[in-house]
SEBA-911778 format. One record per residue (C-alpha): residue number from 1; residue in one letter; chain; z, x, y. Coordinates in nm, 4 decimals. Example, Ala and Ser with C-alpha at 12.3 -4.5 7.8 and 13.67 -1.06 7.14 Angstrom:
BEGIN
+-----+------+-------+----------+----------+----------+
|  nr | rest | kette |       c3 |       c1 |       c2 |
+-----+------+-------+----------+----------+----------+
|   1 |    a |     A |   0.7800 |   1.2300 |  -0.4500 |
|   2 |    s |     A |   0.7140 |   1.3670 |  -0.1060 |
+-----+------+-------+----------+----------+----------+
END
This chain:
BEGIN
+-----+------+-------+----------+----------+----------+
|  nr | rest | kette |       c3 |       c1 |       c2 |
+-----+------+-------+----------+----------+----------+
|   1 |    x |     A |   3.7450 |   2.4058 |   0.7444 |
|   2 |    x |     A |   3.8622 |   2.2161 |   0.4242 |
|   3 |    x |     A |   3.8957 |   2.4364 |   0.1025 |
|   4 |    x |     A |   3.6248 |   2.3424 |  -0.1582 |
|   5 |    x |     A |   3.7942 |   2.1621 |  -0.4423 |
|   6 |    x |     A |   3.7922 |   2.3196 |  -0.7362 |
|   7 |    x |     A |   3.5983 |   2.2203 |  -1.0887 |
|   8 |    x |     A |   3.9362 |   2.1263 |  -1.2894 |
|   9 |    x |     A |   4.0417 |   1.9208 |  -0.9489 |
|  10 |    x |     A |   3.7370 |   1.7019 |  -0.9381 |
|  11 |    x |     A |   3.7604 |   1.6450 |  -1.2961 |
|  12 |    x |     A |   4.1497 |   1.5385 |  -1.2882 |
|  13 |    x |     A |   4.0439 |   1.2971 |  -0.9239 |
|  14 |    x |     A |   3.7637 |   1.1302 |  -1.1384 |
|  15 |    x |     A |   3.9684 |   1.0599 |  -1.4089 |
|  16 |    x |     A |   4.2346 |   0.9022 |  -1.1679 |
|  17 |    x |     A |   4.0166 |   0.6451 |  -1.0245 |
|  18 |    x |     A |   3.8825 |   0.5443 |  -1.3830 |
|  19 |    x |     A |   4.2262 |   0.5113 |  -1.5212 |
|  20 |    x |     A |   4.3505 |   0.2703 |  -1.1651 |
|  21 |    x |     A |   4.5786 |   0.5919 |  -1.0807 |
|  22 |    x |     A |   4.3617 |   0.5758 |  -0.7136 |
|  23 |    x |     A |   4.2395 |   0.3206 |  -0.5520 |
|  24 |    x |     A |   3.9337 |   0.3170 |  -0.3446 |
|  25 |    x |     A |   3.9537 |   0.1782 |   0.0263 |
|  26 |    x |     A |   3.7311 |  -0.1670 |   0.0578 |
|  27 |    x |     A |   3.3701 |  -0.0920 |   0.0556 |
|  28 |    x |     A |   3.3926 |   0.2806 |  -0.1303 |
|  29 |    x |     A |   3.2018 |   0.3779 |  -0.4194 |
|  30 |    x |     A |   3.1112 |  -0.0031 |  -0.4756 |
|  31 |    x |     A |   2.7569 |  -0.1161 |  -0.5675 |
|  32 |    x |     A |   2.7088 |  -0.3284 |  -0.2201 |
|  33 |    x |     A |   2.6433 |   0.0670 |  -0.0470 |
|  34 |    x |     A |   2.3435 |   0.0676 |  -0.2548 |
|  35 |    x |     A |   1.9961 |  -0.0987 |  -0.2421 |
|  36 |    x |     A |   1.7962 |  -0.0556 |  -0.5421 |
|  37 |    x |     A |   1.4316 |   0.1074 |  -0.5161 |
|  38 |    x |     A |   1.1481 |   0.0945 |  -0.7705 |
|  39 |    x |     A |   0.9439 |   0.3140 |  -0.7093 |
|  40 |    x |     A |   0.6861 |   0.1424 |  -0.9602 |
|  41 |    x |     A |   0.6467 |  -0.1241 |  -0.7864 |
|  42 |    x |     A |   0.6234 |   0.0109 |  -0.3565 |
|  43 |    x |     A |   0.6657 |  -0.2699 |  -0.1346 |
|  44 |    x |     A |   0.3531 |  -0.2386 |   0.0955 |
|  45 |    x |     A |   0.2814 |  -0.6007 |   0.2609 |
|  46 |    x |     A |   0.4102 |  -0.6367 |   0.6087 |
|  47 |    x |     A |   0.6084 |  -0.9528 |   0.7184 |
|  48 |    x |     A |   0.2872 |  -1.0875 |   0.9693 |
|  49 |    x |     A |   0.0786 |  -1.0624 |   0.5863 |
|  50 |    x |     A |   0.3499 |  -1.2096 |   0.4126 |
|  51 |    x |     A |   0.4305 |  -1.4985 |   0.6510 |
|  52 |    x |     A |   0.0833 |  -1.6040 |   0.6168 |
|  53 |    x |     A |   0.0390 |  -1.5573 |   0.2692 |
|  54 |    x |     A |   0.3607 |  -1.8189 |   0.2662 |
|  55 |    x |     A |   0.1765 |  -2.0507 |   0.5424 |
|  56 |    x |     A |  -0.2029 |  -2.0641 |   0.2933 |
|  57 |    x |     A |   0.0631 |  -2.1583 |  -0.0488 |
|  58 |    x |     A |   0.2710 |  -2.4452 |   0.1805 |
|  59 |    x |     A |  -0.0307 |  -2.6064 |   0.2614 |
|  60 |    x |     A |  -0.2014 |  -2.5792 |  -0.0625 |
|  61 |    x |     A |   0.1004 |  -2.7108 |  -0.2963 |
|  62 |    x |     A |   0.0330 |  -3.0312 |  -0.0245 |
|  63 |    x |     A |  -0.3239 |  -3.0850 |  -0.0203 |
|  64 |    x |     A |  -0.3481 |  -3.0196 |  -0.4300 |
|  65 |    x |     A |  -0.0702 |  -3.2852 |  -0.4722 |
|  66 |    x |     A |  -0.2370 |  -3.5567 |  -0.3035 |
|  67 |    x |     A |  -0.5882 |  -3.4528 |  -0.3893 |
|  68 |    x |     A |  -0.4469 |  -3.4605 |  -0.7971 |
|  69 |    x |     A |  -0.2393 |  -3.7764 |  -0.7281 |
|  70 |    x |     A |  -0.5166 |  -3.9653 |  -0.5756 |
|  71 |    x |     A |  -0.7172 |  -3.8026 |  -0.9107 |
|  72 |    x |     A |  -0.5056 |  -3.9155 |  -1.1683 |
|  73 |    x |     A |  -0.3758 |  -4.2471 |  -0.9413 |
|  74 |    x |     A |  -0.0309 |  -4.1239 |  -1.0618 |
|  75 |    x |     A |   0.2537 |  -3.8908 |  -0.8419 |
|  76 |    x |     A |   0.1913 |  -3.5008 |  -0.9124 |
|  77 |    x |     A |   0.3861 |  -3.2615 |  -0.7077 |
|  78 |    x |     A |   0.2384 |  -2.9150 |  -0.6566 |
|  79 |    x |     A |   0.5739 |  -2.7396 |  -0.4705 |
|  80 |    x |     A |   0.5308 |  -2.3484 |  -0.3625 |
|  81 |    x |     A |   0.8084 |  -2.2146 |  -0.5627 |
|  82 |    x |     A |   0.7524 |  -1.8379 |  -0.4135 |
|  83 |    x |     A |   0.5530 |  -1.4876 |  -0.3459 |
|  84 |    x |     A |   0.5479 |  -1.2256 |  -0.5701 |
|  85 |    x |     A |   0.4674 |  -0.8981 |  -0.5378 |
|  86 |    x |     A |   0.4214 |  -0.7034 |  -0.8781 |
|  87 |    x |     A |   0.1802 |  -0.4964 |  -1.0888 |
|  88 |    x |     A |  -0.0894 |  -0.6679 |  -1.2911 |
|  89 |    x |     A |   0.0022 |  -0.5698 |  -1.6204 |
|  90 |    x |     A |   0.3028 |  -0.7491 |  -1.5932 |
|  91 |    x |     A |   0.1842 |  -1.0470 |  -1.4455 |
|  92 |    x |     A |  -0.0225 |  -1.0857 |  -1.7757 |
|  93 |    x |     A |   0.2714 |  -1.0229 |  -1.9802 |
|  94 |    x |     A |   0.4688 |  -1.2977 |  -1.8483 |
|  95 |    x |     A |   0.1705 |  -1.5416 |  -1.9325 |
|  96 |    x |     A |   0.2023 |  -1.7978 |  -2.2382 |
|  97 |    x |     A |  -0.0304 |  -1.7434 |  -2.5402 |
|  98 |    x |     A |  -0.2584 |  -1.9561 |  -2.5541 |
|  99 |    x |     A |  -0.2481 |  -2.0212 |  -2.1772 |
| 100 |    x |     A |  -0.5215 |  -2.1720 |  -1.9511 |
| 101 |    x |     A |  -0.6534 |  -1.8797 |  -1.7393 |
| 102 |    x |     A |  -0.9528 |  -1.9542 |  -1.4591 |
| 103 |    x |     A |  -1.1129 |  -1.6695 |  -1.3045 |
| 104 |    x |     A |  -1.2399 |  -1.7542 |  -1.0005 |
| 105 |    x |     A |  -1.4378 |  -1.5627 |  -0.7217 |
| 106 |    x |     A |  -1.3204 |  -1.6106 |  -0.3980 |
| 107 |    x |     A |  -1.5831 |  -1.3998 |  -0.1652 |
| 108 |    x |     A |  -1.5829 |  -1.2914 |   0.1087 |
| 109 |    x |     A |  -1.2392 |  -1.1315 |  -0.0706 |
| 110 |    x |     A |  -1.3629 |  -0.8487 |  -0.3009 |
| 111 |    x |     A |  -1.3578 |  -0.9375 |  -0.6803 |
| 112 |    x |     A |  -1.1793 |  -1.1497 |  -0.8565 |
| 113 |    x |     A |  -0.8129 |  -1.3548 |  -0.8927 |
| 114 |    x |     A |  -0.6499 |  -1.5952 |  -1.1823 |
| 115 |    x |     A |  -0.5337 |  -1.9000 |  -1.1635 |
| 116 |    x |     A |  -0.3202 |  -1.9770 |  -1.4125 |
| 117 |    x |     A |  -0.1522 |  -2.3315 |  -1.5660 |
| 118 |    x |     A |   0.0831 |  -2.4175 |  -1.8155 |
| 119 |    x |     A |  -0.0312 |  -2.5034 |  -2.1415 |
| 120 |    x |     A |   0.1610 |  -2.8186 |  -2.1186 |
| 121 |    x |     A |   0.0955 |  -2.9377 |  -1.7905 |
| 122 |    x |     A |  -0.2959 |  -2.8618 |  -1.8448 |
| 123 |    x |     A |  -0.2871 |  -3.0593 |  -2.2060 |
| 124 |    x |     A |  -0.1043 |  -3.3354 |  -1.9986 |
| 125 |    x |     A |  -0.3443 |  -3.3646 |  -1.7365 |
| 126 |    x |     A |  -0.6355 |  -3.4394 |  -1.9851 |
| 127 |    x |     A |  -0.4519 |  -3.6349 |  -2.1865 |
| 128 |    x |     A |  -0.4040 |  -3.8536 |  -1.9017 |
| 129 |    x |     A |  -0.7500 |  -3.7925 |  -1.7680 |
| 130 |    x |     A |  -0.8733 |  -3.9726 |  -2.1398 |
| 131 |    x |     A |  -0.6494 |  -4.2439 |  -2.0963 |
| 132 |    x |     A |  -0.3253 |  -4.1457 |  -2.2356 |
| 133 |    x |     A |  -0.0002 |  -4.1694 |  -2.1063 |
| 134 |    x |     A |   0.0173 |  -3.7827 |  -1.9708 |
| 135 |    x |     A |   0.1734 |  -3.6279 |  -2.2669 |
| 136 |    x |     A |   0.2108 |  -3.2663 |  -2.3918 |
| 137 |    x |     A |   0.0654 |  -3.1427 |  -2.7369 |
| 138 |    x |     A |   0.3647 |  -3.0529 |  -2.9852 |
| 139 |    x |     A |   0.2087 |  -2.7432 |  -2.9991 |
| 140 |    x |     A |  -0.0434 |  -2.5269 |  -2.7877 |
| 141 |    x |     A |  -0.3855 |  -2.4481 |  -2.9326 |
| 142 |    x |     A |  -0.7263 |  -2.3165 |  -2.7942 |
| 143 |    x |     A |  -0.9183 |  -2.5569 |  -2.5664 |
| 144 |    x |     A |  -1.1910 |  -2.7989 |  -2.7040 |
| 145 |    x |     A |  -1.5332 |  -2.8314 |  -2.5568 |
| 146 |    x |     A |  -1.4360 |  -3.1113 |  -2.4115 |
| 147 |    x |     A |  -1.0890 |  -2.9855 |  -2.2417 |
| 148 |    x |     A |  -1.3053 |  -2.6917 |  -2.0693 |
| 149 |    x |     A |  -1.5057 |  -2.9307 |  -1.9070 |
| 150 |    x |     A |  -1.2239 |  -3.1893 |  -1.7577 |
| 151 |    x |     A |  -1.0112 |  -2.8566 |  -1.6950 |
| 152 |    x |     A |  -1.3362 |  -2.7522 |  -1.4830 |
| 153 |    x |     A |  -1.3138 |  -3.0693 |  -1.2839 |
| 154 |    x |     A |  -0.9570 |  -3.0407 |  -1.1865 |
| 155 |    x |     A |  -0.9849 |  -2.6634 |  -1.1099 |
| 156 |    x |     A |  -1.3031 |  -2.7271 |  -0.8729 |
| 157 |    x |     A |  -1.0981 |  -2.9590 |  -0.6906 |
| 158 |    x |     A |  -0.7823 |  -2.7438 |  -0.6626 |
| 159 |    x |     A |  -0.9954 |  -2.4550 |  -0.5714 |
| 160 |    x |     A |  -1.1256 |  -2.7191 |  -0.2645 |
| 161 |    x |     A |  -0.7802 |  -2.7445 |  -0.1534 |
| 162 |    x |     A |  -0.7871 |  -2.3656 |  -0.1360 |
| 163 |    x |     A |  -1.1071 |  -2.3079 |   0.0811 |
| 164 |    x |     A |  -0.9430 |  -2.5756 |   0.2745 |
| 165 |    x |     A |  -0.5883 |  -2.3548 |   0.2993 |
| 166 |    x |     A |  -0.7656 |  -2.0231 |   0.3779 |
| 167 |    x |     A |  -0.9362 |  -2.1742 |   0.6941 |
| 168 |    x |     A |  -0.7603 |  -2.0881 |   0.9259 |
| 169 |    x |     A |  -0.7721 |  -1.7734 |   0.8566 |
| 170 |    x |     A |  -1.1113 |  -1.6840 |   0.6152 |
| 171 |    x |     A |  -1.3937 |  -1.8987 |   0.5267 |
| 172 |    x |     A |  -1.3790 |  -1.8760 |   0.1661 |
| 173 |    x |     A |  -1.6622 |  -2.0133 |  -0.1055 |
| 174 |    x |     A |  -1.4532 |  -2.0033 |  -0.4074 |
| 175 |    x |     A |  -1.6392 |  -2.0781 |  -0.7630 |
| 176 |    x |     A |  -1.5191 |  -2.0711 |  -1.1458 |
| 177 |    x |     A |  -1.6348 |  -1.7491 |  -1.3446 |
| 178 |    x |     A |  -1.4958 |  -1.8523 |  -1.6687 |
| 179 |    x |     A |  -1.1813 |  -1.9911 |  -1.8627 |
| 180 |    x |     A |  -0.9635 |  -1.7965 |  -2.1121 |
| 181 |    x |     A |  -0.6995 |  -1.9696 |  -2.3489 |
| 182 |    x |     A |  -0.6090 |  -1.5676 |  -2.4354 |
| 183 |    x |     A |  -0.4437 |  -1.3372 |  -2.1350 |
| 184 |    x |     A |  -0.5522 |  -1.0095 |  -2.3263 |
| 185 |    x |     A |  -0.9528 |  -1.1094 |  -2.2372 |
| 186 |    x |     A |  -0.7886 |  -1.1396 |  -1.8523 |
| 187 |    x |     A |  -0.9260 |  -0.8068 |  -1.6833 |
| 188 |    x |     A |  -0.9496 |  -0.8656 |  -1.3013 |
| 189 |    x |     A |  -0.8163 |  -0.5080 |  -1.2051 |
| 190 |    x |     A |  -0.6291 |  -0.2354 |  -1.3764 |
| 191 |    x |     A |  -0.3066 |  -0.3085 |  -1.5198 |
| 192 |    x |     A |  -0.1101 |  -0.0479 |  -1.2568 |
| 193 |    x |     A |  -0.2720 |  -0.2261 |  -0.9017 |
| 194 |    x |     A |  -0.0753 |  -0.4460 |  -0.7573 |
| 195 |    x |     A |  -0.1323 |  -0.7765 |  -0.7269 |
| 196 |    x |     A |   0.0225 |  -1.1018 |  -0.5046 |
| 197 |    x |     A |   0.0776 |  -1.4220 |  -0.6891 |
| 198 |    x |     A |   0.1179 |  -1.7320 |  -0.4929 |
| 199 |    x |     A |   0.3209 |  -1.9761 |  -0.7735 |
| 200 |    x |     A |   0.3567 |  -2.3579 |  -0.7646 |
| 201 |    x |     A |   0.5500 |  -2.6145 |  -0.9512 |
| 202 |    x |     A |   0.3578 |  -2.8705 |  -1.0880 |
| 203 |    x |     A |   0.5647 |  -3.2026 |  -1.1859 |
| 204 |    x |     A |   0.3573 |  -3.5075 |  -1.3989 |
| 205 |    x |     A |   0.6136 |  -3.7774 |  -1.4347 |
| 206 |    x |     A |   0.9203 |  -3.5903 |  -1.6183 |
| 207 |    x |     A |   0.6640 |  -3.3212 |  -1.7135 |
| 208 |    x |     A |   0.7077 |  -2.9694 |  -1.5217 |
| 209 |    x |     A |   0.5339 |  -2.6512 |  -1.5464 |
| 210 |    x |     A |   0.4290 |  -2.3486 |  -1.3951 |
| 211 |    x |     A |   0.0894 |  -2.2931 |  -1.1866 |
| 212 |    x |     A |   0.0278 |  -1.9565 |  -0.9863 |
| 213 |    x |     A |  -0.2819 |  -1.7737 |  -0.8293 |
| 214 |    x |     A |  -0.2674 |  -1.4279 |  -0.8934 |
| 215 |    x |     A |  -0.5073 |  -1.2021 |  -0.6123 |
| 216 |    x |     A |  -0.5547 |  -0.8313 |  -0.5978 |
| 217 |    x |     A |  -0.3648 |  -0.6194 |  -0.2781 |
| 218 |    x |     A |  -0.7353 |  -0.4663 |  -0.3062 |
| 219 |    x |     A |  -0.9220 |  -0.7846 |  -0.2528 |
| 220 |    x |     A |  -0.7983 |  -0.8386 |   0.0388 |
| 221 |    x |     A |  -0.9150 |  -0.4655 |   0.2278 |
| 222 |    x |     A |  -1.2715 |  -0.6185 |   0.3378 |
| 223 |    x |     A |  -1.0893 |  -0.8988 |   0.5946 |
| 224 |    x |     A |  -0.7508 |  -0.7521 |   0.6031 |
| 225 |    x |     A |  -0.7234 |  -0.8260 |   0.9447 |
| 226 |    x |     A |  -0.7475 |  -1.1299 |   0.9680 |
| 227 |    x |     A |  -0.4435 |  -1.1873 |   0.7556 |
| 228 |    x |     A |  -0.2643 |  -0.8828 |   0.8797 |
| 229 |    x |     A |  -0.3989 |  -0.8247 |   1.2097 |
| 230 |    x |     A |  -0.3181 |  -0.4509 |   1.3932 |
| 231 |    x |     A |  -0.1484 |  -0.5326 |   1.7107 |
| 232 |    x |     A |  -0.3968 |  -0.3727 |   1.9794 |
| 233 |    x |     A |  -0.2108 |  -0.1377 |   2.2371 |
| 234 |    x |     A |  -0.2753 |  -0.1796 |   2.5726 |
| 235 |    x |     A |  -0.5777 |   0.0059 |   2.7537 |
| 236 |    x |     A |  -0.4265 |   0.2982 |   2.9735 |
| 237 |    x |     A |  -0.6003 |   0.2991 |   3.3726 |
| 238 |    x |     A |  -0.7751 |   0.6215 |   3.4302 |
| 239 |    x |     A |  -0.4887 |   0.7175 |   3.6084 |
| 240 |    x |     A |  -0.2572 |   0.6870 |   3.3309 |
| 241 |    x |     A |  -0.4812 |   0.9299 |   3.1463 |
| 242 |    x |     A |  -0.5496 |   1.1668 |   3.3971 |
| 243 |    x |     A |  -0.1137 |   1.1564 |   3.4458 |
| 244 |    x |     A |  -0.1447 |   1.1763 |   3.0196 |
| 245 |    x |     A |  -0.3098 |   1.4866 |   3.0456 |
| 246 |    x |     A |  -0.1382 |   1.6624 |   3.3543 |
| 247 |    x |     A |   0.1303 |   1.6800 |   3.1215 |
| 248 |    x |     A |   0.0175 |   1.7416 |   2.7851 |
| 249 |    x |     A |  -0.1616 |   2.0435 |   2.9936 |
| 250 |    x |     A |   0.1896 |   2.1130 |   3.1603 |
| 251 |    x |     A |   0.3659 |   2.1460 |   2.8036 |
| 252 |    x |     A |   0.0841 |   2.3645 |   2.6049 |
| 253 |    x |     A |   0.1128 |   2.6150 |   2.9300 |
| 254 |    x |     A |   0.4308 |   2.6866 |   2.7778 |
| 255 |    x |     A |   0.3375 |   2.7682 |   2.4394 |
| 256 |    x |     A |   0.3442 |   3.1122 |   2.3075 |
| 257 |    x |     A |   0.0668 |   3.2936 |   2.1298 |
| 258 |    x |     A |   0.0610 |   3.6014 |   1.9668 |
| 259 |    x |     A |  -0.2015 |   3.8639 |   2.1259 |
| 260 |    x |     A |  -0.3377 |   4.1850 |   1.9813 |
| 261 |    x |     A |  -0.5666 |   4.4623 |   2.1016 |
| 262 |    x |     A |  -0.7544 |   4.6546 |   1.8050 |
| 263 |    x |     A |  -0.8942 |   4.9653 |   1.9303 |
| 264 |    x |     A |  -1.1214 |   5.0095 |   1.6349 |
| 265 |    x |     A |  -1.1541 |   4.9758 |   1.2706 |
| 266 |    x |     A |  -1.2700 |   5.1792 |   0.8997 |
| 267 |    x |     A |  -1.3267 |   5.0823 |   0.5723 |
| 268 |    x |     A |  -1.2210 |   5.4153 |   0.3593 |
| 269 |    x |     A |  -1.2508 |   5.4403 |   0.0025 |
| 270 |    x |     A |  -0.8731 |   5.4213 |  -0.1702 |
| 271 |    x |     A |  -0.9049 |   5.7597 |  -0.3012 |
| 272 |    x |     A |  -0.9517 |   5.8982 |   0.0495 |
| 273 |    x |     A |  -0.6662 |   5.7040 |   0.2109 |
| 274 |    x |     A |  -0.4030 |   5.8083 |  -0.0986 |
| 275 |    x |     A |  -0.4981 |   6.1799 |   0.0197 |
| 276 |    x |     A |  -0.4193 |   6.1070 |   0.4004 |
| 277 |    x |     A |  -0.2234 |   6.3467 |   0.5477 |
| 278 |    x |     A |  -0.0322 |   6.4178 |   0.9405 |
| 279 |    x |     A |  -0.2639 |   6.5612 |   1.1209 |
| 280 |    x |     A |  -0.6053 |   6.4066 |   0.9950 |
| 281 |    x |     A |  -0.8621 |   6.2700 |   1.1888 |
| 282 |    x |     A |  -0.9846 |   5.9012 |   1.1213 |
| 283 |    x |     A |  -1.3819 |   5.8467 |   1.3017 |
| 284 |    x |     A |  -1.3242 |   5.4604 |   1.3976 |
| 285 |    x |     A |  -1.6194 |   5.2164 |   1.4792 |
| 286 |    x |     A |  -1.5751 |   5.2183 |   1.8331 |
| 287 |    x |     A |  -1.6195 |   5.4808 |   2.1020 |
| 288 |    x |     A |  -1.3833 |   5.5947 |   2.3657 |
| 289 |    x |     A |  -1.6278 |   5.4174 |   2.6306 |
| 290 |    x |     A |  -1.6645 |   5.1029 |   2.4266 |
| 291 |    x |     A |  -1.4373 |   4.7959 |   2.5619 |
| 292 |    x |     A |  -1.2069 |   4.7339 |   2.2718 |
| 293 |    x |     A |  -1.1822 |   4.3930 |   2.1616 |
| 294 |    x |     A |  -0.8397 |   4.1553 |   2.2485 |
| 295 |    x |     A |  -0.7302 |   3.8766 |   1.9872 |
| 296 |    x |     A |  -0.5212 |   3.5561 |   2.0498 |
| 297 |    x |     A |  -0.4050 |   3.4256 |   1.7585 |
| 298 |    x |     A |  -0.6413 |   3.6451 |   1.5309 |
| 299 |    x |     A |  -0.9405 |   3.5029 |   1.7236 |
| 300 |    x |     A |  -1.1401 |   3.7173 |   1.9452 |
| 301 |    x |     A |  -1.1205 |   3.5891 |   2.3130 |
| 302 |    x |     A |  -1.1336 |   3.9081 |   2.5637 |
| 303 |    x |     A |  -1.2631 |   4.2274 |   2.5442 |
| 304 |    x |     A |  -1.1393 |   4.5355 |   2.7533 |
| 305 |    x |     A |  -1.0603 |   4.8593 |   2.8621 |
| 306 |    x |     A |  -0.7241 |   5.0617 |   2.7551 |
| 307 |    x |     A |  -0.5466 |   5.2062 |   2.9895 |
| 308 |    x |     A |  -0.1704 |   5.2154 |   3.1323 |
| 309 |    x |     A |  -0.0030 |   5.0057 |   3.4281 |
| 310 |    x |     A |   0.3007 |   5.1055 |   3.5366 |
| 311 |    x |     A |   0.3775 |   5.3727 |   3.3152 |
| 312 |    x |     A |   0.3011 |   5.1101 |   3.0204 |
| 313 |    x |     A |  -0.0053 |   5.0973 |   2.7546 |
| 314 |    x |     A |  -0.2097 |   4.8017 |   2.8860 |
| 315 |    x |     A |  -0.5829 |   4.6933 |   2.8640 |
| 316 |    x |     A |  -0.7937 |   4.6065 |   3.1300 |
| 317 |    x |     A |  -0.9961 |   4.2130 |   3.0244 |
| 318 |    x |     A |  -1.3621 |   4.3085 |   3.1142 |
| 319 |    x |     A |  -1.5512 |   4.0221 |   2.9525 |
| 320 |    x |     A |  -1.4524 |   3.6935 |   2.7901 |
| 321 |    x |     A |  -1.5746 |   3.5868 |   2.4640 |
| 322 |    x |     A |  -1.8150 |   3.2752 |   2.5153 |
| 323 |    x |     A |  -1.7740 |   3.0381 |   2.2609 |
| 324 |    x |     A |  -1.5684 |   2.7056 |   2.0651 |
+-----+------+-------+----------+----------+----------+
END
């Protein structure tokens, strides 16, 4: 067996390898041993949930960029840029102020989700909508009467794309709740659930910007299996399970218990038992001709007669305790 090194030793080894004195063999101590965990943030969806989570965003980005060329009579690209997976709160951080935030309802999924789009690709679209040339504002500001309702128009048809996306999988009647320009009036769910957020890249002539739908884990629980479906396991013959339980049967005949045989039993005041002494004669609950009672496991199961077998104290089972 090696000798433990000492304190002093370790010390003096760690300061050779800082210093270059020692060099590490290929793949030692380096950071490529290690996979970084946050525990904050547990990755819980499978890869079947995933994968079509990635399938419903591919074919939305393509239906909403025709359905908003063929809207504007001018090229958009929507293009799936990704899935995250991350905790509400700071999904909300990350959001510009003032923003354009849609909450939408998207039963049968339970609750609500966000869609969220760049202030300047939003601003754009309008402006192009009232017969500009698609331009940003310098700077973004709170929405006008008038820029809630066009923003409603192009969100209704976006969120038609989406019903369309989620067929094969869900029949989905999405619908607008309401619109906030402010991401601290945005309360879907608790800032510590965890949320998936499908996000999009939305290019308008040299314009790009940033469009996402953000849906809580928890939304999903009432038809999770249709997007993450259990695999079944195949039905055992009657057989099988008879064979199952010949050998479970076989394997608990070889478990031990613990048995105990209690003769009898008295409650005596503590002042009586500190004054005990050889010789004394304890009146149990039981008489000599009463069958005494036999415990498995602390559970009374037999009762019997004591006696000896083979020069041995034994007990003799008499009845058997009917019951669970």
């Amino acid at each position: 067996m090696a000798e433990a090194l000492k304190k002093e030793e370790i010390e003096a080894l760690l300061e050779a390898v800082e210093d270059g004195r020692i060099e590490l063999a290929p793949g030692e101590g380096t950071q490529q041993d290690f996979v970084p965990y946050d525990f904050s943030k547990p990755h819980s969806l499978s890869r079947v949930f995933e994968n079509n989570l990635a399938t419903i965003s591919d074919t939305f980005g393509k239906n909403g960029s025709i359905t908003i060329s063929n809207f504007y009579r001018s090229t958009v690209s929507m293009s799936p840029t990704g899935i995250r997976h991350v905790l509400f709160h700071e999904y909300i951080k990350a959001v510009e102020k003032p923003s354009c935030l849609v909450i939408i309802n998207l039963p049968p999924l339970r609750g609500q989700a966000v869609l969220n789009i760049a202030p300047n690709i939003i601003f754009a679209l309008v402006d192009k909508l009232l017969g500009g040339k698609g331009e940003p504002i310098d700077r973004p500001r709170d929405f006008t009467e008038i820029e809630f309702n066009i923003t409603d128009r192009i969100v209704t048809k976006l969120l038609h794309d989406l019903k369309m996306s989620m067929s094969r999988f869900l029949d989905i009647e999405p619908s607008i709740s309401r619109i906030e320009n402010n991401p601290e009036f945005v309360n879907i769910c608790p800032g510590m659930e965890r949320v998936v957020s499908l996000d999009f890249e939305l290019e308008l002539n040299e314009l790009k910007g940033d469009l996402s739908i953000s849906i809580p884990i928890a939304a999903f629980e009432p038809v999770i299996e249709r997007f993450d479906p259990i695999e079944e396991i195949p039905v055992r013959t009657p057989e099988e399970v008879l064979e199952d339980n010949r050998n479970l049967l076989e394997v608990v005949k070889e478990v031990k218990l613990g048995l105990r045989v209690v003769i009898g039993e008295k409650e005596l005041p503590l002042s009586i038992a500190n004054n005990l002494k050889e010789g004394d004669t304890i009146i149990l609950d039981k008489r000599i001709v009463d069958p005494v009672d036999v415990l498995v496991e602390g559970i009374t199961k037999f009762y019997g007669i004591p006696g000896r077998s083979n020069g041995r104290k034994a007990v003799k089972v008499v009845k058997i305790e009917k019951g669970e």
